[in-house]
N, C-alpha and C positions, 0 to 999 in steps of 0.2 A: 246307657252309653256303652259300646263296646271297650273290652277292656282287652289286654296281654298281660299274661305276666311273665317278667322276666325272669329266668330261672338262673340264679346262681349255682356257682361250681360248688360244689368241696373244697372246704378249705382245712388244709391239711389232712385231708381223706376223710372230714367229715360232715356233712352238709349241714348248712345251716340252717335251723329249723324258725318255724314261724313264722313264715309270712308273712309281712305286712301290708296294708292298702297300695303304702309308697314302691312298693316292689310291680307296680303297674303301671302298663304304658297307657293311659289316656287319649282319646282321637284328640287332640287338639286340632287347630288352627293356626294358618297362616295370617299375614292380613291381610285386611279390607282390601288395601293398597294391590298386591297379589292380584288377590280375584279382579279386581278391577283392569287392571291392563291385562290379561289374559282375554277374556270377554271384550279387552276394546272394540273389537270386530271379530267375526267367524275366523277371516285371517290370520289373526292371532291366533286364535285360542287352536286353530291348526297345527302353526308352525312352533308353538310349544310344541305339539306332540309329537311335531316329525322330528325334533332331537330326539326325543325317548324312540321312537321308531327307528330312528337312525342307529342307533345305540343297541337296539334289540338285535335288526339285520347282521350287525358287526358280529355281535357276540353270540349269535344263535348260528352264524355263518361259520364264525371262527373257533368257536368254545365249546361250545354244548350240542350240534345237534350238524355241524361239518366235521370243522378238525377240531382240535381238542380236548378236553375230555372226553367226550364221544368219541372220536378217532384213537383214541389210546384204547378206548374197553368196552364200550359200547358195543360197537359193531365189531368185537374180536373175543368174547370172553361168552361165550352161553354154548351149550350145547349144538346149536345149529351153527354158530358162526366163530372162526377163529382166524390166528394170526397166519400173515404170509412167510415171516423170517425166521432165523434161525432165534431162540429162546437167551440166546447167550447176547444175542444182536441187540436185544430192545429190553435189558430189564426194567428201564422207568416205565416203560409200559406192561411189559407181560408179568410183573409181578404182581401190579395192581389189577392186570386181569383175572388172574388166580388166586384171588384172594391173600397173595403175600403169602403164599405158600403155607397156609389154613392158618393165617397170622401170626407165622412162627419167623417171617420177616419184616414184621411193621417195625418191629425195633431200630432193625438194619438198616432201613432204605432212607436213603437220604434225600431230606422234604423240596430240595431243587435238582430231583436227578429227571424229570419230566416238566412238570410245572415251573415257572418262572415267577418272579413276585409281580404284580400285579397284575397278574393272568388272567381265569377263567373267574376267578372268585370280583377282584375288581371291577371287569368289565360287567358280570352280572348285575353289581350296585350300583355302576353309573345306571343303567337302567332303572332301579328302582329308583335312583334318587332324583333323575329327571321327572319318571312320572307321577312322584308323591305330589312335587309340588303343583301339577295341574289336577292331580285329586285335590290336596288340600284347598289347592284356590278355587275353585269349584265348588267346594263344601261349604267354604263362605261367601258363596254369589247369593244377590239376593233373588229369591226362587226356588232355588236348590231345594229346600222340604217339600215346598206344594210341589214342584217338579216330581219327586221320590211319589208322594203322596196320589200323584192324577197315574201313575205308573204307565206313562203312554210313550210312545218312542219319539224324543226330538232330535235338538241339535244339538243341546247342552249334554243331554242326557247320555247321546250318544259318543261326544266327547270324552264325558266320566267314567265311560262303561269301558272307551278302550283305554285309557289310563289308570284305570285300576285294572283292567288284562292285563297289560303291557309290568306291571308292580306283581300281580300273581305268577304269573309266567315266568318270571324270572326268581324268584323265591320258590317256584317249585322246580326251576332247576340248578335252584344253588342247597335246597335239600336233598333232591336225589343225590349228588356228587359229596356234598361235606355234613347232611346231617343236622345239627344247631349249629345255627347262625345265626348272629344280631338281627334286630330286628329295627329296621331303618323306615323311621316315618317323618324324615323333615321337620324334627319339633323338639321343643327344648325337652320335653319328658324322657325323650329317648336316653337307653341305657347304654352301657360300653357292656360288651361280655354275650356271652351266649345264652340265645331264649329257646327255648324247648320246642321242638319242630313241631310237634302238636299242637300248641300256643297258636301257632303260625296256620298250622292248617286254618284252625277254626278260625282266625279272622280273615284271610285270605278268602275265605269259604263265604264269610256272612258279608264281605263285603260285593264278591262277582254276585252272589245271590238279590243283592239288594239293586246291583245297576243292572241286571241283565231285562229286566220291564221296560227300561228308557231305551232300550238299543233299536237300531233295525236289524232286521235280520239280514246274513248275508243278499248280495246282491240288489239290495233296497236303499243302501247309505245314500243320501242326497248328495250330489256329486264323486260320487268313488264307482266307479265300473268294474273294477276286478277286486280281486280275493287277497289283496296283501293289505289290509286293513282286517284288525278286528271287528267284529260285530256279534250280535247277539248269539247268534247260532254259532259262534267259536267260544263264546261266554258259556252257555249252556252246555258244551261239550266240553272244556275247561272244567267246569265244575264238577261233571264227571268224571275227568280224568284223574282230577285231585281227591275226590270223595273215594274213591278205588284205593288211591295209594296211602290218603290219611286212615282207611282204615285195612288196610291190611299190613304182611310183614315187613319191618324194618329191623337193622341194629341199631341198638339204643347204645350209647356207655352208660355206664353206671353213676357219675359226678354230676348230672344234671336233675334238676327236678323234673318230676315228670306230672305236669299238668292241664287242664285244657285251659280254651281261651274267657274262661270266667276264676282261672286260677283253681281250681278243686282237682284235685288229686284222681290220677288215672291210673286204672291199674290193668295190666297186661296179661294174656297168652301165649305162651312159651310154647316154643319147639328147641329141643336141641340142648346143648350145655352151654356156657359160660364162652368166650373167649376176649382175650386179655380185658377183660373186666368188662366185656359189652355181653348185652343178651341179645337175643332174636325175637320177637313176637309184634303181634299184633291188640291193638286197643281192647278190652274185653267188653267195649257198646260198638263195636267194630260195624255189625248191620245196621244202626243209624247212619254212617256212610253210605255203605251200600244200598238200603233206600234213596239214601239222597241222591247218587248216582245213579242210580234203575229211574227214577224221575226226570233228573235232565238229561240222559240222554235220551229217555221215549219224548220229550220235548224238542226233542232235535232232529227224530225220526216223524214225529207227527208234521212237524214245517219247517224243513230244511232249507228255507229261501233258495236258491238260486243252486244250490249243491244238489248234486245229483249220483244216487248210487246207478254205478253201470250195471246195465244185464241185456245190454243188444251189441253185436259188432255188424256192421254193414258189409267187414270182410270175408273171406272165403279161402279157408275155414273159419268159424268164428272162436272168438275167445276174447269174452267182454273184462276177463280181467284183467288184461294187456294191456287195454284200450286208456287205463288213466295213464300208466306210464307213458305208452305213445305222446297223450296229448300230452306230458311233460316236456316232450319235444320239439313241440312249434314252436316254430320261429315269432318272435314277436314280443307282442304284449298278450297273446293269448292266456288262459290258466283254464287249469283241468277238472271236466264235470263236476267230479268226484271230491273235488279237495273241498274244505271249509276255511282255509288259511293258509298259503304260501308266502315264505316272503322272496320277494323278487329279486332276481340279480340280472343284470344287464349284461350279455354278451359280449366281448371284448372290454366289459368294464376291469371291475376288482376282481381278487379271489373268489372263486367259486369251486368249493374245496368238495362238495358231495358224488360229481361226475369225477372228478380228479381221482379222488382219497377211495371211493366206495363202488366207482362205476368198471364198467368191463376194461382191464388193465391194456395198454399197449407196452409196444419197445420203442414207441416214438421219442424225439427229442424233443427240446421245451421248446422249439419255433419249426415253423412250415414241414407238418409234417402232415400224415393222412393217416389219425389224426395223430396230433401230440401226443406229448407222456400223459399215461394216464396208471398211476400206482398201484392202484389197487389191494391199501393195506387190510381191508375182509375177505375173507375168505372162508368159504362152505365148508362144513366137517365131511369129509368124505362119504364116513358112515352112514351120515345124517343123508345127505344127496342119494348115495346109492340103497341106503337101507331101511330111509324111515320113509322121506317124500313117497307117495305111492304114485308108480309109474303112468295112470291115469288122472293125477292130479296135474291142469295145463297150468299153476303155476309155478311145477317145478322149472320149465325151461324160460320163463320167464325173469326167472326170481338169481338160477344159476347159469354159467356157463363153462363150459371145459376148453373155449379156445379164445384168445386172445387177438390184437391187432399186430401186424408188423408195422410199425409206423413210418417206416422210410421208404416201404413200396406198400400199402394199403392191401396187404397179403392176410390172410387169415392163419393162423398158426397153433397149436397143439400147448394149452399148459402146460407145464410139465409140474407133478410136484416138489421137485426137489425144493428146500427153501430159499428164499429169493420175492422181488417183488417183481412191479411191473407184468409186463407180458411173459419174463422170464425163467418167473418159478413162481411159486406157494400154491400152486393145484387150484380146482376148483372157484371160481370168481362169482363174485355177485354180477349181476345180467340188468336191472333195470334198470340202470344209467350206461348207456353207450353213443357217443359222438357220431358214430357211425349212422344212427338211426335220424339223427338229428336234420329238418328243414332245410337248416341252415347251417352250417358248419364251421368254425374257428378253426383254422389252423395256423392263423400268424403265431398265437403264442398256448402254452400250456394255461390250465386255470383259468381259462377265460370263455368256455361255453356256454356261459348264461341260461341255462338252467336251474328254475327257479328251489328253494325248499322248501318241500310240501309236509308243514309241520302237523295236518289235522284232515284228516278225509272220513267219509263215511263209513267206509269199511270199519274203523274203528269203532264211531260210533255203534255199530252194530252189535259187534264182537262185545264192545262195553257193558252194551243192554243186556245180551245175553247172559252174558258172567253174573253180571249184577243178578238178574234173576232167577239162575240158578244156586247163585249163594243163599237166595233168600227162598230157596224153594216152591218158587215161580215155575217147574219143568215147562207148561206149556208153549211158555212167552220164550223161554232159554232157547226151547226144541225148533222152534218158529223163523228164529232168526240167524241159528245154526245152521240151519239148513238152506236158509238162502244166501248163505255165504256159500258152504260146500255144494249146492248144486250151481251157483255160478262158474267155479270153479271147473266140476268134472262136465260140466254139461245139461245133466240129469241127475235127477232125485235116485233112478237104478244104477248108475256110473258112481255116485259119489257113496253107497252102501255106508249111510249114515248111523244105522244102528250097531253095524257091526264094529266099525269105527269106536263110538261110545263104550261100547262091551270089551275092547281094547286095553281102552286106557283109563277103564274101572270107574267114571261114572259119568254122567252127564259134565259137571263144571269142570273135571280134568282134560272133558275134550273138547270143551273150548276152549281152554286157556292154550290147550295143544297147537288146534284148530288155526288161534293166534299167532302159532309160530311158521305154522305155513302161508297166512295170509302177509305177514310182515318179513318174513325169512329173507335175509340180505339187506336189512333197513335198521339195526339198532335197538328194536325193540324189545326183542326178547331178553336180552339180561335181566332187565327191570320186573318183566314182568314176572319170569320166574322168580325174582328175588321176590316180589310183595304176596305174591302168591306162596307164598312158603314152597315153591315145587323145584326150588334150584337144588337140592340136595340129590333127589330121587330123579331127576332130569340128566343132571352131569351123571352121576351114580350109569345109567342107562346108555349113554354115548360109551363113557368109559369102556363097558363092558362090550359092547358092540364093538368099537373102535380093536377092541384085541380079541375077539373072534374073529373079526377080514385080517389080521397082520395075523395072525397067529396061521390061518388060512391060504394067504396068498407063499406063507413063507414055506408051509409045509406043500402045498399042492401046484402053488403057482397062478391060483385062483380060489374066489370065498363066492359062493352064492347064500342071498341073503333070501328071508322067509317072504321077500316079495316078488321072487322070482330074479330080481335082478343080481348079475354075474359083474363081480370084478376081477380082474385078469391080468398078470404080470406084465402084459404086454398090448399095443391097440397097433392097427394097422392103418395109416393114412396115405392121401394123393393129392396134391393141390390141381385141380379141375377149375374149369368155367364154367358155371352156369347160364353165362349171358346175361344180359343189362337188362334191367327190372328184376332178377330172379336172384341176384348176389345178395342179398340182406332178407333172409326165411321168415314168413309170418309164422302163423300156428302149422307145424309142420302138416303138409297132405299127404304122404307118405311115409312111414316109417320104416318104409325096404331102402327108402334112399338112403345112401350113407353121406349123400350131398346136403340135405336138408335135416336128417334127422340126429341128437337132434337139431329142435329148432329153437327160431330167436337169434342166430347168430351171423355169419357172414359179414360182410362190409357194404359200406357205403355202395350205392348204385354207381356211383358215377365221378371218381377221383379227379378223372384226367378234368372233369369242370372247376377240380380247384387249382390245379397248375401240375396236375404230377402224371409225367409224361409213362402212356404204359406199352410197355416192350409189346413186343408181336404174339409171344406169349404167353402175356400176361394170365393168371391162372389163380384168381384170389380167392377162390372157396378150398374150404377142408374137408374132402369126402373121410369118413372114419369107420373104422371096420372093430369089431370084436370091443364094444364100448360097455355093452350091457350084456354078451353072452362068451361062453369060453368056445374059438373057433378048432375046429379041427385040424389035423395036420395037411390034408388036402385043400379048406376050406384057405388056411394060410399060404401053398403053394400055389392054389389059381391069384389068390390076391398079391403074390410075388410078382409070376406071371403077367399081372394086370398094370404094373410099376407101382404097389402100394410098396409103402417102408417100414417095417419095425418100428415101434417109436417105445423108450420107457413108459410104464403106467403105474401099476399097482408095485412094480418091484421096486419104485423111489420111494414108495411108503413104508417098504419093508428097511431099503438103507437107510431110514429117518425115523426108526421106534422111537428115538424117546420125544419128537419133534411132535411128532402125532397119538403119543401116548403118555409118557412121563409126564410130557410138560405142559397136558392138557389139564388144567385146575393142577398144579401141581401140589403133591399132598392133601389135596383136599380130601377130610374124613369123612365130610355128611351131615356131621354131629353139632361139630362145634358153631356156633355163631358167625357168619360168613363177612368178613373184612372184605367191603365192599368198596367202603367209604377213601375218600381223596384227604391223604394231613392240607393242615394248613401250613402254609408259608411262614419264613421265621418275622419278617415285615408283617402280614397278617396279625400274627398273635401277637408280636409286640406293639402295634398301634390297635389294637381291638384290648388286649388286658385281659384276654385268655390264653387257653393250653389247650395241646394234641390230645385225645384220649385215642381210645383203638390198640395201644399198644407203640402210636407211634410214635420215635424223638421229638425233642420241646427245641433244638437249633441245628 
C-alpha cells in the first residue's frame, strides 16, 4: 500500500528525529456509501467531476497559469521575459520576480502585499479536495482492482484517471509556487503541517502511473469531442512533466525532512551556497526520474490520439509553427492540432485573463473598442529579441511584437519603451495572443475573447523527450527530436545550423533546454524551467551582461550591433500606410525590404468598420518602420523625411530607463546563492494549517 510521510518542522531549530509508522498517510477510504451514489449513473459520476473541473478552469484561469501567480512572475522574471512598469510600481510583484533581491528581502516583504488570503493556495485545494473524493469513492467501487488489474481503458477507469489529473495538477502547481505543502487526501489520517514535496512527488507519480492504462487517449473519450477534458495522453505527459521537475533543481528550506514517498531519507546535489537557510539541489537518484520521464513522453510521441505536431501550413509563405496559435483563434468550439489539453473559455463569458494579461497589448478602453484594453503585463528582454532570438528563426515574430493596437481607432501604433503598460509603454510585447487575428471578435467588453488555455501541446512533449534523453545520454534520440523542432522552425535542416547552435551553448542538453526557450518564449515557461534545470544563474548571469553592452552601446554610439548582425538604434523611423483589405494583419512576412510587413505577425484586424467602427477617408492602420534592425544613414533618414516617415524614440528610452532594464533586472542577484523563488504563505494559511514561513520569510 502506498504510503507519505509526513514531514515535520523543527522544532525549536531542531528536527525531530525518528520517525515513526504513525508519521504516515495511509490510502484510505471513503465509504461504500460515497462510491455508491457517485457510480449511480455515468451521470453522476460526471457531474462530480465537472466541480473539480470547474474548480481547475477557475484556478488555472485565475492563479496559476492566467493571472496570478503566474501573471506576477511567471511570465515576467527569466531571462527572455520581463516586466512592463516601472520597478518601484509593482514591488509585490517585481520583488518576488527577483528573487527578493537574492533574498536579502524575504524578511521585508509583507506576506499580503500581492497575494490575498484565500487566493492562489486555496483555490489550488478546493481542487484537490473535490477530486480526492471521486478518487477515493472510486477506489472503493466494486471493480475498482480487477478494473486496475484488466489495465484496459473504460469508463470508470477513465473517470479515475481524470480525477487523480485533476489532484496531480494542482499539487504540482501549488509546489512549483510554495514548495511543501499539506498533503490533502479526504481521510481521517490526514496530517495538519507541511509534507516534503518529494513525499508528494512519488505518490502523485505512482498514482497517474497506475490510472493512465484505464484512460482513453485523447480524442477517443466516449462522448467528449474536444481537448478540455483530461485523458490518457495528458496523464502520460503529466507524468513527464512531473518526473522532470521531481528530479531536477528546487530550493529546499532546511526545517523539513527530506524524504521519499516510502519515508527513506534522500539525499541531495548542490549547486551554490546556502540562502536564508534553504539550499538548491536536486535529488541524488535524480535519473530515476528522468527515465521515468523519457518513457512517458516517447509514450505520448508513439500515440498521441487525436494531437497532432504541426509541420505543414497550407499558407504562402509557410510557417507551421504559427499555425497552433492561429488555430487558438477560431471562433467557436474549435481546439488546436497541437494542444493535448486546453481548458475552455467562452467568449463573452468570464475572465479570460491570458489574451488580456500576456496577449499583444492595446490603448483600447474596457467596452466597444477595436479591440479593447488589452495589458500587456510580459514583456520581451530587448536583448533577448534583438540579440539572442536568431533573425532566421520564424518564431521570433511570432512569439514578439514591437507595435501595438490603438484601440479607439483600430490603428496600429509603435511600442515605445518607456515603462508603462498597455499599448503605451514597457517595449517589446509578446505576439501570440492578439484579438486582432481572432474569427470572431469581442469588442463589447475587455477580458472576454474566449480564448481557450492551452496548458499541454506537443511541442513540449518533444522538447521533454529530448532533454530527458540527453540527460541520460541518449544523444541520438535528444539530436532526433531537436531537430525537428528547429527545422520546423527555421524551415530547414541548413536554415536552422543545428550543430553550430549546440557548439554555442556548450552541449547538447544546454541546447535544448535553450531551444525551450525559443519554442515557449512569451508563454511563462521558461522561469521554471531555468530554475529546475539548475541554468537560472548562468542564464540571467548572460542577459545581464548583454543587456549592458546594447545600453552601454546605444549610450555611447547611439547604436549597439549585436554578434547576430542585428542593429539597435537610438532612434526608428515610421508612417501609418494602407495596405488594403485582406493585407492589414501580415502572415509569415514575403518580404523583408517592406517596412509595411516586416516585421511580420502584426497589423490589425482586416475589417473594423464590420464591428461598428466607422473609418475616416483616410483611414491608415498599418505601421511601415524604418531603421528597426540596422543603423540608417543620414541621407537614408532624409529621403525617409522626405517620404513623411517620423522620428519616433527607440533604443534612447532604454538608455533614459538603466536601472529599469538593468539594475532591476534579477535585482542583486549573485548567481551563487540559493534562488528565493518560492511564494510565503499567508498569515490565515499558516495559522489554520499549524505551520511557518521558511525562505527567510515573516511568520505575520
Amino acid at each position: 500500500m502506498k504510503k507519505i510521510l509526513y514531514s515535520t518542522l523543527f522544532a525549536a531549530g531542531i528536527l525531530m528525529a525518528g520517525a515513526s509508522c504513525s508519521d504516515y498517510l495511509e490510502t484510505d477510504t471513503l465509504s461504500k456509501a460515497d462510491a455508491a451514489f457517485v457510480f449511480s449513473t455515468d451521470e453522476t459520476a460526471r457531474a462530480a467531476l465537472e466541480g473539480a473541473y470547474s474548480s481547475w478552469t477557475d484556478a488555472g484561469q485565475n492563479k496559476v497559469f492566467g493571472d496570478g501567480l503566474f501573471y506576477a512572475a511567471d511570465v515576467a522574471g527569466s531571462d527572455i521575459e520581463r516586466h512592463p512598469e516601472n520597478f518601484s510600481n509593482q514591488p509585490g510583484r517585481h520583488y518576488p520576480e527577483s528573487f527578493y533581491q537574492n533574498g536579502n528581502y524575504a524578511g521585508e516583504y509583507t506576506l499580503l502585499s500581492y497575494q490575498k488570503e484565500n487566493d492562489t493556495y486555496a483555490a489550488l485545494y478546493e481542487v484537490i479536495n473535490k477530486a480526492v473524493i471521486v478518487v477515493n469513492a472510486i477506489q472503493t467501487s466494486e471493480g475498482f482492482d480487477e478494473m486496475l488489474g484488466a489495465g484496459v481503458a473504460c469508463t470508470m477507469g477513465q473517470l479515475y484517471g481524470e480525477a487523480v489529473a485533476l489532484k496531480a495538477t494542482a499539487y504540482r502547481e501549488l509546489i512549483k509556487y510554495f514548495g511543501d505543502v499539506p498533503y490533502i487526501g479526504g481521510k481521517t489520517t490526514d496530517h495538519e503541517g507541511l509534507v516534503g514535496r518529494d513525499s508528494i512527488y512519488d505518490v502523485i507519480l505512482e498514482e497517474l502511473q497506475q490510472a493512465a492504462p484505464v484512460m482513453y487517449r485523447v480524442g477517443s473519450i466516449p462522448g467528449i469531442s474536444g481537448k478540455n477534458y483530461f485523458s490518457r495522453t495528458y496523464v502520460e505527459g503529466l507524468i513527464g512533466r512531473i518526473a522532470l521537475e521531481a528530479g531536477g533543481y528546487q530550493t529546499r528550506r532546511g526545517d523539513i525532512a527530506r524524504v521519499d514517498g516510502l519515508g527513506e531519507t534522500i539525499t541531495f546535489e548542490n549547486l551554490g551556497s546556502e540562502n536564508n537557510g534553504a539550499t538548491y539541489g536536486r535529488r541524488s537518484d535524480w535519473k530515476d526520474y528522468y527515465e521515468l520521464a523519457r518513457t512517458y513522453f516517447k509514450a505520448v510521441i508513439d500515440n498521441p490520439g487525436s494531437a497532432t505536431f504541426i509541420t505543414t501550413d497550407s499558407r504562402t509563405p509557410a510557417n507551421p509553427y504559427q499555425v497552433f496559435f492561429q488555430q487558438m483563434h477560431q471562433e467557436g468550439e474549435a481546439y488546436a492540432d497541437e494542444s493535448i489539453y486546453e481548458y475552455a473559455i467562452s467568449q463573452g463569458g468570464g475572465n479570460d485573463a491570458r489574451p488580456y494579461s500576456f496577449g499583444r497589448p492595446t490603448t483600447g478602453g474596457s467596452k466597444n473598442n477595436y479591440p479593447c484594453k488589452n495589458y500587456g503585463q510580459g514583456r520581451i528582454n530587448p536583448a533577448f529579441y534583438y540579440g539572442v532570438f536568431d533573425p532566421a528563426d520564424m518564431r521570433r515574430d511570432v512569439s514578439c511584437t514591437v507595435t501595438a493596437t490603438a484601440g479607439a481607432t483600430g490603428t496600429e501604433i509603435l511600442l515605445p519603451f518607456k515603462p508603462g503598460s498597455q499599448g503605451k509603454g514597457g517595449g517589446i510585447a509578446y505576439n501570440k495572443w492578439d484579438e486582432n487575428r481572432q474569427e470572431k471578435v469581442w469588442v463589447a467588453n475587455q477580458r472576454k475573447s474566449g480564448i481557450n488555455g492551452p496548458y499541454m501541446r506537443m511541442s513540449e512533449i518533444y522538447l521533454g523527450y529530448a532533454e530527458a534523453c540527453a540527460a541520460l545520454g541518449d544523444n541520438t534520440s535528444a539530436r532526433q527530436y531537436l531537430d525537428i523542432i528547429r527545422n520546423r522552425a527555421f524551415g530547414s535542416a541548413s536554415a536552422a545550423k543545428t550543430e553550430a547552435f549546440i557548439a554555442k551553448e556548450g552541449s547538447l542538453l544546454n541546447a535544448i533546454i535553450q531551444e525551450r526557450g525559443f519554442e515557449f518564449a512569451g508563454e511563462g515557461d521558461r522561469r521554471w524551467t531555468l530554475i529546475r534545470t539548475g541554468l537560472i544563474g548562468p542564464k540571467v548571469k548572460e542577459i545581464k551582461e548583454l543587456t549592458k553592452k546594447m545600453l552601454d552601446g546605444l549610450s555611447a554610439n547611439g547604436y549597439y550591433t549585436f554578434d547576430n548582425g542585428n542593429t539597435i538604434s537610438a532612434y526608428v523611423w515610421t508612417k501609418s500606410v494602407d495596405n488594403g483589405k485582406g493585407k492589414r494583419l501580415t502572415e509569415q512576412c514575403p518580404d523583408e525590404s517592406d517596412p509595411t510587413l516586416f516585421p511580420g505577425w502584426r497589423g490589425v484586424n482586416n475589417d473594423w468598420s464590420a464591428y461598428g467602427l466607422v473609418l475616416p477617408d483616410n483611414y491608415a492602420p498599418n505601421l511601415a518602420i524604418k531603421g528597426l534592425f540596422d543603423k540608417l544613414s543620414d541621407s537614408e533618414i532624409a529621403a525617409l523625411e522626405a517620404d513623411g516617415y517620423t522620428k519616433q524614440n527607440w533604443g534612447v528610452d532604454l538608455v533614459s530607463n538603466y536601472d529599469e532594464y538593468y539594475k532591476y533586472l534579477f535585482l542583486d542577484y549573485d548567481y551563487v546563492k540559493a534562488p528565493i523563488y518560492l511564494w510565503p504563505f499567508t498569515p490565515n494559511v499558516m495559522a489554520n494549517g499549524h505551520f511557518t514561513n521558511g525562505y527567510g520569510f515573516k511568520q505575520e
